[in-house]
C-alpha positions in Angstrom: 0.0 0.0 0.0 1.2 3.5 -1.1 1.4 5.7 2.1 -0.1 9.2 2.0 1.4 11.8 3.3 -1.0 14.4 4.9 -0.4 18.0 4.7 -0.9 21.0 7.0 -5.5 21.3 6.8 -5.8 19.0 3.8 -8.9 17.1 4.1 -9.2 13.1 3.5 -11.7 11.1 2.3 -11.4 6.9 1.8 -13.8 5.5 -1.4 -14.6 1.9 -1.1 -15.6 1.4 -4.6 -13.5 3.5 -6.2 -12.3 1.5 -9.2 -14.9 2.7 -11.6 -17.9 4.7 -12.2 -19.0 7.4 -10.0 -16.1 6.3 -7.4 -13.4 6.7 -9.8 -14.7 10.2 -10.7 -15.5 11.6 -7.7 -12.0 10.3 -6.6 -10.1 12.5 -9.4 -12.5 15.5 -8.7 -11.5 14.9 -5.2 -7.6 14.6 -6.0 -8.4 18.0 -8.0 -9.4 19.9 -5.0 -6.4 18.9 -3.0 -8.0 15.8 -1.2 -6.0 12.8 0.5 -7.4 9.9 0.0 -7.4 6.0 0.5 -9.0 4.2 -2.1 -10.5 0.9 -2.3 -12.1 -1.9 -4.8 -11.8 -5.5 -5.6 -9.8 -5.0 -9.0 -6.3 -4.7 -7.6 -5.1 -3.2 -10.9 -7.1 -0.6 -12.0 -7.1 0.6 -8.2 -3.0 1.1 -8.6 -3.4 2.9 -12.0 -6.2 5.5 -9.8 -4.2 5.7 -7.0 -0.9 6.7 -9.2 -2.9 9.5 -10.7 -4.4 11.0 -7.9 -1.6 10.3 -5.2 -3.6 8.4 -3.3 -3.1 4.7 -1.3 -5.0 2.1 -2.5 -6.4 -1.2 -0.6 -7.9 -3.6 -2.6 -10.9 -5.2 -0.9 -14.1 -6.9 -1.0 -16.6 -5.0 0.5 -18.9 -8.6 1.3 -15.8 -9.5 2.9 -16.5 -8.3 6.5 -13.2 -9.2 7.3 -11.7 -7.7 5.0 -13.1 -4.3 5.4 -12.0 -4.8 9.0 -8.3 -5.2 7.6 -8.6 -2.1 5.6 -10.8 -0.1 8.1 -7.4 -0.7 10.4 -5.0 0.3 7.6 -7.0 3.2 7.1 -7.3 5.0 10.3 -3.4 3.6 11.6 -2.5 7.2 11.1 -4.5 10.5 10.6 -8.2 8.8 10.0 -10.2 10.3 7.3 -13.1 12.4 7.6 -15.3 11.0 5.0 -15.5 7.4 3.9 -17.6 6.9 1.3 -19.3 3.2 0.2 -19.8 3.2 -3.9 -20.6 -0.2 -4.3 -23.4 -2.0 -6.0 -24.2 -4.1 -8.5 -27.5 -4.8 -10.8 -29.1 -7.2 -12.8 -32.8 -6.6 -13.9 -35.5 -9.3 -13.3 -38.3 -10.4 -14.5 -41.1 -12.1 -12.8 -40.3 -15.3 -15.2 -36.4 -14.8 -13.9 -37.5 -14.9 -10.4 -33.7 -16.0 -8.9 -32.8 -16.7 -5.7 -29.2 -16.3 -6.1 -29.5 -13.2 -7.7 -31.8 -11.9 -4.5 -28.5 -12.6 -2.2 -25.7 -11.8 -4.7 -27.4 -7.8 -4.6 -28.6 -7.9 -1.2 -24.7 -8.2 0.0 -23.2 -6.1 -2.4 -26.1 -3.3 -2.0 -27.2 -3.9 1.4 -24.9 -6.2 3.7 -21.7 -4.4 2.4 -23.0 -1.1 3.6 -23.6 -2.8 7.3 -20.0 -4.5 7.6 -18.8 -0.9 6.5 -21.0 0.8 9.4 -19.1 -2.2 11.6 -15.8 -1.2 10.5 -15.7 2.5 11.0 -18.1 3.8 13.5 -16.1 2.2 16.3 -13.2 4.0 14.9 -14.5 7.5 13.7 -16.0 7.8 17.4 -13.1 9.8 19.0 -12.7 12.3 15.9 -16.3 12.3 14.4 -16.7 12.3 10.5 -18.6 11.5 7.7 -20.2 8.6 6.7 -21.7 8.6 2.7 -23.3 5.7 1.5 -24.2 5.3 -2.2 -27.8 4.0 -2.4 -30.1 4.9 -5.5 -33.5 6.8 -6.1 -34.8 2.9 -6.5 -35.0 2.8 -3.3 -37.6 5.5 -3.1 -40.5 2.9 -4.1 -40.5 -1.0 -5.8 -40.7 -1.1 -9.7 -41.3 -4.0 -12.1 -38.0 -5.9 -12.5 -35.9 -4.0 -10.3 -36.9 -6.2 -6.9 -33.5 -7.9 -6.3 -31.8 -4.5 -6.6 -34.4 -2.1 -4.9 -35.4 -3.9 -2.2 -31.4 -3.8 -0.5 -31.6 -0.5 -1.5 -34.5 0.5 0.3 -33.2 -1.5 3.2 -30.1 0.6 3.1 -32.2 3.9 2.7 -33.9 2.7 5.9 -31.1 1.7 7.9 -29.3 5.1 7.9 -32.6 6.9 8.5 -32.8 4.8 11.9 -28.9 4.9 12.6 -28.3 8.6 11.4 -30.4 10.6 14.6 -28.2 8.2 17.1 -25.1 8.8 15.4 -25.1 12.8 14.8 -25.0 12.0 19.0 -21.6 11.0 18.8 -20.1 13.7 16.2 -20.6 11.1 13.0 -22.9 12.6 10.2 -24.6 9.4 8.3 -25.5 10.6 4.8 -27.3 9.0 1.6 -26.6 9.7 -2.1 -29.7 8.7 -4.0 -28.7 9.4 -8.0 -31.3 8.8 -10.5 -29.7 7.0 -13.8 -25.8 7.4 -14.2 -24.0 5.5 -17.3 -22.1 2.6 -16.2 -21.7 -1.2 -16.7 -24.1 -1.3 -14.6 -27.1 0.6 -16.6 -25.7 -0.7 -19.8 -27.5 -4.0 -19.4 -31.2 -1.7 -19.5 -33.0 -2.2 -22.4 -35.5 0.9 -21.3 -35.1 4.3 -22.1 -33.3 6.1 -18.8 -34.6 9.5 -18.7 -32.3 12.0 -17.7 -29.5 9.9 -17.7 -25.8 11.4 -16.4 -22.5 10.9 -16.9 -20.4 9.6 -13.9 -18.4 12.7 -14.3 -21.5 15.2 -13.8 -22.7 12.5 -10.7 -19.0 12.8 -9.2 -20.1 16.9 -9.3 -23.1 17.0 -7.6 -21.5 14.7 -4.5 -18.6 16.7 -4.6 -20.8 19.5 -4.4 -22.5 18.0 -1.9 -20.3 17.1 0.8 -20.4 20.1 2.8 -24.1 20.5 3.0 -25.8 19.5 6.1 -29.4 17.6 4.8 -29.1 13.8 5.2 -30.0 13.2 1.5 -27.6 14.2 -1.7 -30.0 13.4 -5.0 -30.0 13.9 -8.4 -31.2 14.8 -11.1 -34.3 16.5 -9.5 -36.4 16.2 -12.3 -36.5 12.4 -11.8 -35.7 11.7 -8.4 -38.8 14.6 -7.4 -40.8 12.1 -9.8 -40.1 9.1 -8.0 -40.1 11.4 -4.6 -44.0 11.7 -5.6 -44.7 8.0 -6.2 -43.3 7.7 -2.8 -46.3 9.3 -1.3 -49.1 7.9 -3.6 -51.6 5.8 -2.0 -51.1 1.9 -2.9 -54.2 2.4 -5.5 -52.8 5.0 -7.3 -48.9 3.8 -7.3 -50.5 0.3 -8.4 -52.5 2.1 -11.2 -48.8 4.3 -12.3 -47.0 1.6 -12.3 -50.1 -0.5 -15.1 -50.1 2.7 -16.9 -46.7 3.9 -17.4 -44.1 0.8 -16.8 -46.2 -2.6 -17.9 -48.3 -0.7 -19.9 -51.7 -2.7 -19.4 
């Protein structure tokens, strides 16, 4: 592991997730502004290639591994600990009803729910003498359930949930638990939609509005708000009308 050397004020941030996507953006916006940062992902390679253009250390990890994120987590805060770790990772299949797949349920549920728990395990007992940050990168899908997105929404909602419970206990102890709920952002990811994605972004413009975002005190950072105000809305619908939304405008009957 590279070892970062902190200067006199400079902030520091560690992205688990950070290989590609979003988490690869934000961390060369981040590197921009004069950022330290520890950066983490499975793919051992492309994590070097990040952390040789940014300057920052990079600790390859599975984030289902709670071990593992234990072993980093301890890497991580050795020296000065950061004050804003950041979980960017997920993955997505969609699924149709005549798909229904087990496996597929608990591949996304640890990777977009469990990973964001062993995280919360890792680093609370460790940002509690400083305080901090804690982001975690969960999705407007988890605002409400839509046709063939239950494998992937449901951890997400459970996510969504989670810090909403943990957040009012943790601001107690200095840590500020915080959500990012993006609409559609290209990526490997959304490649494999065959549905139109309206307002989609580029990872570049989502890495932005986080950046942006940091620094603001509301629990939620989402974007764009002309689809995530949408999906806000069906949020609040009664079960007759979401029911009757989703016939009319996704399945189409």
């Amino acid at each position: 592991m590279t070892q970062v050397s902190p200067r006199q004020g400079q902030r520091s941030a560690w992205i688990i997730g950070a290989s590609q996507g979003m988490g690869h953006a934000l961390a060369g916006l981040l590197a921009q502004r004069g950022w330290r940062l520890w950066l983490s992902a499975r793919r051992a390679q492309p994590l070097q290639e990040l952390a040789q253009s940014t300057g920052g250390a990079a600790i390859a990890v599975d984030a289902t591994d709670p071990a593992a994120l234990h072993a980093a987590a301890e890497r991580v805060f050795a020296g000065e600990p950061p004050e804003l770790v950041l979980m960017n990772v997920g993955d997505y299949r969609p699924m149709p009803l005549q798909e229904f797949d087990i496996g597929l349920f608990e591949q996304l549920n640890r990777s977009n729910y469990l990973a964001s728990v062993y995280l919360l395990d890792a680093v609370v007992p460790r940002m509690r003498p400083h305080g901090g940050q804690i982001l975690l990168n969960v999705s407007a899908a988890a605002y409400r359930g839509l046709p063939m997105g239950a494998p992937y929404s449901a951890p997400k909602a459970a996510t969504l949930h989670m810090a909403e419970a943990l957040r009012p206990e943790l601001m107690r102890e200095g840590i500020s638990l915080r959500v990012i709920n993006p609409g559609f952002v290209r990526s490997r990811l959304t490649d494999r939609n065959a549905f139109s994605m309206p307002f989609r972004m580029e990872p570049e413009q989502a890495a932005q509005r986080i950046a942006d975002g940091i620094d603001r005190r509301g629990f939620e950072i989402t974007f764009p708000r002309r689809l995530t105000w949408m999906l806000k809305l069906l949020r609040c619908l009664p079960y007759p009308l979401f029911f009757a939304s989703v016939n009319r405008w996704i399945l189409r009957t």
